[in-house]
Structure formats: C-alpha cells, structure tokens
C-alpha positions in Angstrom: -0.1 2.2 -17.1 1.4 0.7 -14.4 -0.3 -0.8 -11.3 1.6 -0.8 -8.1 -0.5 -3.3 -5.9 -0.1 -3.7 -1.6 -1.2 -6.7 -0.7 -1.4 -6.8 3.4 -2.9 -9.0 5.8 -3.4 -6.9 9.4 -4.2 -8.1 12.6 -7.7 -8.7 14.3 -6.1 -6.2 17.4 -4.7 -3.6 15.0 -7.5 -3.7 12.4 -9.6 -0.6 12.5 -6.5 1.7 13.9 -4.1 0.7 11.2 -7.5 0.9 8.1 -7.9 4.3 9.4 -4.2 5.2 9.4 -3.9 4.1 6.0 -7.1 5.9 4.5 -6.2 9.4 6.2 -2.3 9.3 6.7 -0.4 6.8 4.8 -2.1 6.3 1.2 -2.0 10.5 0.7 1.5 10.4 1.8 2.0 8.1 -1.0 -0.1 10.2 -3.4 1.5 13.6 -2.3 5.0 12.1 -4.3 3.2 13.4 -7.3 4.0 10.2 -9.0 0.4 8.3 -8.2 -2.3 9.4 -10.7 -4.9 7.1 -8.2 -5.1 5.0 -5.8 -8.0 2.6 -4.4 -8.1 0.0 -1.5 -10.1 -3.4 -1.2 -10.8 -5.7 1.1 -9.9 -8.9 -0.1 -13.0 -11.4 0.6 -11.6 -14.6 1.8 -12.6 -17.7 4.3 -9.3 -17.5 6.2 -8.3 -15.6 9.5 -7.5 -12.0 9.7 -8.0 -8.6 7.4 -6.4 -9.0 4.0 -6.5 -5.6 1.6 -5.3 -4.7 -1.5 -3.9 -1.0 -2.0 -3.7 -0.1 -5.3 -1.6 2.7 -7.0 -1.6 3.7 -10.4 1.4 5.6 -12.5 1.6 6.3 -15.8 4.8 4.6 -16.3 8.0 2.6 -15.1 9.9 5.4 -14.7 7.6 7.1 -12.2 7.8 3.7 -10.8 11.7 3.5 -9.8 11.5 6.9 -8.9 9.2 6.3 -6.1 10.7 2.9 -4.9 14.5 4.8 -5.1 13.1 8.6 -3.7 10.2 7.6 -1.5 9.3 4.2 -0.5 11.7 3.2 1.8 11.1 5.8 4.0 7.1 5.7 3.9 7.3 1.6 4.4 9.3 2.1 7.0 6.8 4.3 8.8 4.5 1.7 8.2 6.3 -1.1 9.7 8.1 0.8 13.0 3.9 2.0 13.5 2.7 -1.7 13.1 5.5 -4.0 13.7 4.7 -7.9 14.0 1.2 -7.0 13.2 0.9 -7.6 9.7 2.3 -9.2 6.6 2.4 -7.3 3.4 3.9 -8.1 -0.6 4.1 -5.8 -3.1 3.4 -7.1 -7.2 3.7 -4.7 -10.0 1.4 -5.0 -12.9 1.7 -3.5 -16.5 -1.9 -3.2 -18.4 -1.5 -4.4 -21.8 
C-alpha cells in the first residue's frame, strides 16, 4: 500500500472556504481518478500560527501512483493553486507501509 500524504498550511482569511472546498470539490476529484482506494484529512494540532492539514490518499501500489502524478495531478494542483494562490503552503511525501 502506498500513502500519498498533502501536507498544507492555509491561511486564517481562506480557512473555512478553502476546508470546505477540499471536503466537497477537490478531495472527490482526486478519488474520481479511480486510482485512490481512500482518502482522510487531519488537522494537524500544533502551537504555531495558521491551519495545517494532512490529506491522505491511499493506492494499492506505485504504479497507480505515477499514473496519477503523470495523468491527473498537475491539472487538479493547479486548480488548487490558481483558486488559492499566496494563501497557503503545501508538500507532498509518499509513504510505502512495510
């Protein structure tokens, strides 16, 4: 299994827009690739400033991996930043459960 993990800090003045955005737009835009078999989303609990999540995807394998980064994700992350531009910071890790 492979986790495909968001990690993004939004703004105070974007917050609940963009959180609602993600939950009813962006996230099943990601699952209707077929690739996903689930995703989840946490807030990360921290001292500092600002809203940090992590969005999680999970996918059975690598493959279905560079298939979505190569068919689909430049195109949905660019949605993402040309709706919320300068208003968040976001990095990507990919995990492999052993």
């Amino acid at each position: 299994m492979i986790l495909y993990n968001v990690t993004v800090n939004v703004d105070d003045t974007v917050h609940d827009e963009w959180l609602e955005w993600m939950k009813t737009i962006h996230i099943p835009e990601v699952l209707s690739t077929g690739l996903f078999t689930d995703s989840k989303i946490f807030r990360i609990r921290t001292e500092e400033e600002g809203n940090t999540y992590s969005i999680q995807y999970f996918l059975d394998s690598e493959e279905d991996y560079e298939k979505y980064q190569n068919e689909f994700a430049p195109a949905l992350q660019s949605k993402h930043l040309e709706k919320y531009k300068n208003k968040f910071v976001a990095f990507r890790t990919v995990m492999e459960s052993v």
